[in-house]
N, C-alpha and C positions, 0 to 999 in steps of 0.2 A: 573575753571570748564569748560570741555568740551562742543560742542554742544550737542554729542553724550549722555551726562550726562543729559544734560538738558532734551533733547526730551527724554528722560526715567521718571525724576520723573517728569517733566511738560506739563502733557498730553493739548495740545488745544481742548479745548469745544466749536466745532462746533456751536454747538447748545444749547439754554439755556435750564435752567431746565424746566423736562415737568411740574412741576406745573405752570410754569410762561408763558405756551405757551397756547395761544386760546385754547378750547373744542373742534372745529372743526381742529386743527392744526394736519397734518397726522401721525406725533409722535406721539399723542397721543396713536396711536392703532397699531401703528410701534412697538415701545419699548416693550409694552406689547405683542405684537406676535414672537418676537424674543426672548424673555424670556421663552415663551411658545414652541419655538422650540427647542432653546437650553437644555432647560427642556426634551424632549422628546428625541433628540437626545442624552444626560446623559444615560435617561434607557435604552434606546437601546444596548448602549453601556457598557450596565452595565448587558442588559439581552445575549448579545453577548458573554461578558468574560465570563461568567456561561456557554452557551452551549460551550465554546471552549472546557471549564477544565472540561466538562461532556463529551465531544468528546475524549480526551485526556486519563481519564481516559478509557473508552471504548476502546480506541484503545491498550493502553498499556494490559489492559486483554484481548481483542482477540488475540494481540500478546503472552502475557503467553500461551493461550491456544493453539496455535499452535506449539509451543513450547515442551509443554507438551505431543503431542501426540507422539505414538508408531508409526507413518510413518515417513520419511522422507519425507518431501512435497515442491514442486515446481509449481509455479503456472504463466503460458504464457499466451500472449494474442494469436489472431489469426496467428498474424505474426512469433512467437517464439521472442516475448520481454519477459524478466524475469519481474512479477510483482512483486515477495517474493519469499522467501524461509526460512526455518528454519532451523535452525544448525543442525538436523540429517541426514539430504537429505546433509548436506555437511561432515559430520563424516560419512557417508556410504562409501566413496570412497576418494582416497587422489585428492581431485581439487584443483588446485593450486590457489591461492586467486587472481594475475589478471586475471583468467580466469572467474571466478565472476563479475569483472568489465565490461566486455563487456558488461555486460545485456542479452545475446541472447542463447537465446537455442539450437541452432544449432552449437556453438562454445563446449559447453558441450558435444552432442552427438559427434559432431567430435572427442574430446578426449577421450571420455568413447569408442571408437571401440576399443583402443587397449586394454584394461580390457575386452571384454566379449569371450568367447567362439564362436560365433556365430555374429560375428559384422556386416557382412552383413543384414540377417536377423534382428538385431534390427536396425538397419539404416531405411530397407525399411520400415519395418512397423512405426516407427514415421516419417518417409514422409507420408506413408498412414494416419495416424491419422492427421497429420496436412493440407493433402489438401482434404481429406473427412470431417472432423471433427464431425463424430461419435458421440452419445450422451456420451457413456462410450466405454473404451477397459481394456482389459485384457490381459497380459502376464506373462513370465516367463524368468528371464536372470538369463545366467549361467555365471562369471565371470571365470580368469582364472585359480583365486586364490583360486576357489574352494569353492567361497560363491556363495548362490542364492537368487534374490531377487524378488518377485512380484513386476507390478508393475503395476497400476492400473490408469484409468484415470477417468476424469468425467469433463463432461462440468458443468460449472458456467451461469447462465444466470441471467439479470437481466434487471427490466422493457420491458423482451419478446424479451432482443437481446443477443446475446451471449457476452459474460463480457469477461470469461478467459474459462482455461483448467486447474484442480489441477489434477499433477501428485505426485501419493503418492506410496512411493516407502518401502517396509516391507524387512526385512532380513528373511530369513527362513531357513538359511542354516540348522541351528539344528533341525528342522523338515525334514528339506529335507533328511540331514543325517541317521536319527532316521528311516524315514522309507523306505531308500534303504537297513538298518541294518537288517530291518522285514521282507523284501522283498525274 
């Protein structure tokens, strides 16, 4: 038999049992507060896992729901860090997938000039939008390929400071179509 063996199943007892120790002995109210700790720190930790897996589920349905929507969406902070995005903001346009990894939004507008018709002009204006930072904007980009997309901004604020920027971005080529047809 090892030591190693031993000190597992032969725990040493410091200390005797508390019935057999004075009324005044400070076990006494030791043992039983550490019971009462460990006690509370259990539900704690039992009311923690609960708010996790009710965080969990919440997050995975806000994530459905943005999902779900008819925009594609992109969402920066002040600097043009990517916070999210959803798979239509990246089925809009072919982005190449480590361009995704950067994180930064200004890696994306770099590459989106060569698609628009008009590359300058959306350049400056998302500089404008991100060193004004506007409550909302609005525009219109013409790609080369003959799609047009809205695309719409709006600041995010929370607790009174600005959070992010969701950029949501609509296809409308087939309206746009439709009514140069009526035109």
């Amino acid at each position: 038999m090892t030591i190693e063996h031993n000190r597992k199943s032969h725990r040493l007892n410091l200390h005797p049992k508390i019935e057999e120790q004075p009324e005044d002995h400070p076990g006494k109210t030791i043992v039983p507060a550490h019971d009462r700790v460990e006690n509370e720190i259990n539900q704690e930790a039992d009311v923690l896992k609960t708010k996790t897996a009710e965080l969990e589920r919440f997050l995975a349905m806000l994530r459905a729901v943005i999902e779900c929507t008819a925009d594609g969406l992109l969402v920066t902070d002040e600097s043009g860090k990517i916070l999210c995005h959803n798979q239509l903001y990246l089925d809009m346009r072919p982005l190449p997938p480590e361009l995704m990894k950067t994180a930064h939004h200004q890696a994306i507008i770099q590459y989106c000039r060569a698609l628009l018709k008009d590359p300058q002009q959306f350049e400056s204006l998302t500089e404008r939008i991100y060193a004004t930072w506007p409550q909302a904007s609005f525009d219109v980009l013409e790609l080369n390929n003959g799609r047009v997309f809205e695309r719409y901004t709006r600041v995010k604020f929370m607790e009174g400071q600005k959070a992010a920027r969701v950029w949501s971005f609509r296809d409308i080529t087939e309206r746009s179509q439709a009514e140069a047809h009526t035109a």
